[in-house]
C-alpha positions in Angstrom: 30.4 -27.7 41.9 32.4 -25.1 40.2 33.2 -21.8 41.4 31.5 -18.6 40.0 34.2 -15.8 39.4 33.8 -13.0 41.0 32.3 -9.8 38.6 34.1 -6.8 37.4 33.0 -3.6 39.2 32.2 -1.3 36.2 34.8 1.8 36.4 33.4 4.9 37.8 34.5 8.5 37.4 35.2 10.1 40.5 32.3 12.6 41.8 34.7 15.3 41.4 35.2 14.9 37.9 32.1 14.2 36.9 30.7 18.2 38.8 33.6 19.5 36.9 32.3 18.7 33.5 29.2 20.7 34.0 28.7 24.2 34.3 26.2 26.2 35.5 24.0 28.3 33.0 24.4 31.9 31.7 22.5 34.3 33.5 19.9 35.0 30.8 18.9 31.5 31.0 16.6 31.4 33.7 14.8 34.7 32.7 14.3 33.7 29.0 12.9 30.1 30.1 10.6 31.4 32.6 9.8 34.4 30.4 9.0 32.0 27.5 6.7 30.2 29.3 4.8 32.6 30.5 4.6 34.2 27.2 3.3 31.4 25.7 0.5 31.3 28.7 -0.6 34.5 28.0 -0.7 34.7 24.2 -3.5 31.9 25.4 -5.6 33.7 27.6 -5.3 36.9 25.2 -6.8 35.0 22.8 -9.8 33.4 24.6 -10.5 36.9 26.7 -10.8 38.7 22.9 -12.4 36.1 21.5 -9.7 35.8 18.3 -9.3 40.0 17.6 -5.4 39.8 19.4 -2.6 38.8 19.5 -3.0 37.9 15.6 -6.2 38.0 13.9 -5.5 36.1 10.5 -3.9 33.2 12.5 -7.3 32.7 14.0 -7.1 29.3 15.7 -3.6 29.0 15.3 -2.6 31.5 17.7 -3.7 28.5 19.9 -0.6 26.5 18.8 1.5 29.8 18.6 1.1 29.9 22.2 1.5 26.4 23.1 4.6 26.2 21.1 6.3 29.1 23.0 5.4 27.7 25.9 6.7 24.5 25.0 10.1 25.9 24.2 10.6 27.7 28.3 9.7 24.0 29.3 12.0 22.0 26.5 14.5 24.5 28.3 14.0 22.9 31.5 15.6 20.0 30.9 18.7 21.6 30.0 18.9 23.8 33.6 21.7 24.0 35.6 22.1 25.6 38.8 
């Protein structure tokens, strides 16, 4: 039978390095995302409680995406949080 070679262990960066690399987030970042989010929330519930007259009354249903999209952008921010 032949012998099986032993695999290469794939070269790692030490942990050290790799904490190094990132840094943590500006201050403003956590405030903006959450305020974003909630934003978006209540453009939402405005909407539905006035029945269309606020926050923009041309944009009629639209103000449903409006919202969803600014609350969207506090969550796409999530993923990019660092402590």
């Amino acid at each position: 039978m032949p012998e099986s070679k032993p695999r290469k262990k794939t070269e790692r960066r030490p942990q050290e390095t790799v904490a190094k690399d990132y840094k943590p987030n500006p201050v403003w970042y956590k405030p903006v995302m959450f305020g974003l989010m909630i934003i978006g929330l209540l453009w939402i519930i405005v909407f539905y409680i006035t029945q269309g007259v606020w926050p923009l009354p041309a944009a009629g249903s639209w103000n449903i995406l409006i919202g969803f999209g600014i609350a969207i952008v506090g969550f796409l921010m999530t993923t990019r949080w660092r402590s």
